[in-house]
N, C-alpha and C positions, 0 to 999 in steps of 0.2 A: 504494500500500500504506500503510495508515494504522499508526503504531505508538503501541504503548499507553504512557501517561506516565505512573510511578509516584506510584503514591500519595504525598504527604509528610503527615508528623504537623504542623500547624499550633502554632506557638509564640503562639499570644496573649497570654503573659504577658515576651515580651524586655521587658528595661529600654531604657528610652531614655537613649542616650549623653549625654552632657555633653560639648557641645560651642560652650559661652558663650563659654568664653576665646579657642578660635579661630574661632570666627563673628567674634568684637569685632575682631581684632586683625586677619583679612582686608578687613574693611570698612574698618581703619583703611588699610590698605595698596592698600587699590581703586584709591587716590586717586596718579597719576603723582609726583606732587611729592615728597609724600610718602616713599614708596617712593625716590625718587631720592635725597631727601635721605639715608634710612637708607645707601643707597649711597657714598654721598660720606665719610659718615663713619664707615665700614668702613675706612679710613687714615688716621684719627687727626682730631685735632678741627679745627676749619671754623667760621668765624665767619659771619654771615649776609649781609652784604656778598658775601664770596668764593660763596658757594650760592648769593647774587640772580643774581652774572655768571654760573656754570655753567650753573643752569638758564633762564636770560633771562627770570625774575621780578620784579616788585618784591621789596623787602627785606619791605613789611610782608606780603604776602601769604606768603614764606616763615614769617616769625613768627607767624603764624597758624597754619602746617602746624605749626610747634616747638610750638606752644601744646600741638597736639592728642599729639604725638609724647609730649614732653613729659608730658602728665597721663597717659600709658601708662603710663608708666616707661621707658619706650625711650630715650632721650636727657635729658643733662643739659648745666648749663650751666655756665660757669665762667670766671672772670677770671684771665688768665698773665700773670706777671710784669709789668713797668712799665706795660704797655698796660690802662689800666683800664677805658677808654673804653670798648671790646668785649668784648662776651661772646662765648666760645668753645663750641661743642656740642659732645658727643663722644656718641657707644654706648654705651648701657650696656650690655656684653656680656654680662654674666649675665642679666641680663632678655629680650637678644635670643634665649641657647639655650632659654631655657624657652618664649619666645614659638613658634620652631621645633617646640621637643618637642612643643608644646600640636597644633600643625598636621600633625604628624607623625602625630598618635592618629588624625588624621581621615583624613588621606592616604597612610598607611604600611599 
């Protein structure tokens, strides 16, 4: 028994969503390391040494990930107390809700 499919009114004019912010910032996050690192620093800040041994990285090829993290706006950098020698990275948390929100429009 074949049954009949209604008709729909064709919308040819939808707008196309805007969805730069979270295309960029999945792509930024494709990448393991990456993504791991934002993880790590989900408990406060983490020097680069400490993220080479977690993740079983060289250091520079982590700094390379912070490069890219980094020119996001997702993490920053910063020097604590007496230890000047290392920079320390932390989340920037307001940049990480909006990053969500952005991925949220696509996937909610």
């Amino acid at each position: 028994m074949l049954r009949e499919l209604p008709v729909l009114d064709l919308r040819m004019s939808l707008p196309a969503p805007d969805v730069e912010a979270a295309s960029a910032v999945a792509a930024l996050l494709a990448d393991p390391i990456r993504a791991a690192i934002l993880r790590l620093l989900r408990d406060g800040p983490v020097c680069v040494c400490e993220m080479a041994a977690a993740l079983g990285a060289r250091e520079n090829n982590v700094s390379n990930h912070l490069a890219r993290l980094r020119d996001a706006g997702l993490v920053r950098a910063s020097r604590f107390g007496a230890d000047t020698r290392r920079r320390y990275y932390e989340r920037d948390d307001e940049a990480c809700r909006r990053t969500l929100a952005a991925l949220g429009e696509v996937l909610g």
